[in-house]
C-alpha positions in Angstrom: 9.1 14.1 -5.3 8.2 10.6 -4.3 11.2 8.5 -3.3 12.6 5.6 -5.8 10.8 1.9 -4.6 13.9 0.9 -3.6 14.9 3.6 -1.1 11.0 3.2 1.0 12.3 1.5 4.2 8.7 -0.4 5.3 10.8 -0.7 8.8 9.8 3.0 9.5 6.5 4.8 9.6 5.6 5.3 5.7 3.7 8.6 4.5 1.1 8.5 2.1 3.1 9.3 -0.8 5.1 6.8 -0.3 2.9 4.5 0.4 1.1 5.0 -2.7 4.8 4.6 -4.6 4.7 1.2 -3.5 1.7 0.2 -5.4 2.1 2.4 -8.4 5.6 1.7 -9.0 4.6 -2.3 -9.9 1.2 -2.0 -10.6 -0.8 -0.1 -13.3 -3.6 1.5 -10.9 -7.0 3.1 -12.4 -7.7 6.1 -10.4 -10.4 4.3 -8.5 -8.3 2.0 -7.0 -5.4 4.9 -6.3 -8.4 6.7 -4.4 -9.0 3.3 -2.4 -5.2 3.1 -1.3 -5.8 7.0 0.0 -9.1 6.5 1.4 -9.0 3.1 2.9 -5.6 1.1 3.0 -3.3 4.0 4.0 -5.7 4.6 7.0 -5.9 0.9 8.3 -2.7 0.9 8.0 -1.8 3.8 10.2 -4.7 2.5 12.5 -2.4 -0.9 12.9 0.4 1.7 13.5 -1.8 3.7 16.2 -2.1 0.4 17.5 1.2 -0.5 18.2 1.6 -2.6 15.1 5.3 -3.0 14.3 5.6 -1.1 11.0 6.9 -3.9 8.9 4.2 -6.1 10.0 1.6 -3.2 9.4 2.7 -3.0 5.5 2.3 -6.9 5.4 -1.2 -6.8 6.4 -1.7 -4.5 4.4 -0.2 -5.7 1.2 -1.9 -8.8 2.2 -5.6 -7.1 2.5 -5.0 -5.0 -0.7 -4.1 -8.9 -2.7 -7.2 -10.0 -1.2 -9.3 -7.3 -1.8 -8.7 -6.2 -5.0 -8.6 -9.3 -7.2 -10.0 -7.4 -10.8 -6.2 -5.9 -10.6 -4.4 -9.6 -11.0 -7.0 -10.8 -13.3 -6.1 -7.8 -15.6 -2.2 -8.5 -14.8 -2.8 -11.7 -15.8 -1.2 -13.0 -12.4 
């Protein structure tokens, strides 16, 4: 069962469910752009982690990336 948003603590090391939760819970995802958060995102970011990348700075960067990268999902949010 995939924790509430509200209870994922980006201060710790996130799985992948979770980290898909944090996308999914605000955004309406196609199931392209879930597979890119499996496939791509959630690795980088555990590579920043690997990497000695404070967690909380490793979800930034990602967050970041994923606003930058995937611009047809705010164009059909209208943001």
């Amino acid at each position: 069962m995939k924790d509430p948003l509200d209870k994922i603590n980006v201060k710790k090391l996130i799985d992948r469910e979770d980290f898909e939760t944090l996308f999914t819970a605000q955004l309406d995802l196609t199931p392209e752009e879930i597979e890119r958060i499996h496939n791509v995102y959630y690795p980088t970011y555990t590579t920043f982690i690997t990497n000695e990348v404070s967690y909380v700075d490793a979800w930034i960067a990602i967050r970041n990336l994923f606003i930058s990268q995937e611009t047809q999902i705010g164009e059909r949010h209208g943001n």
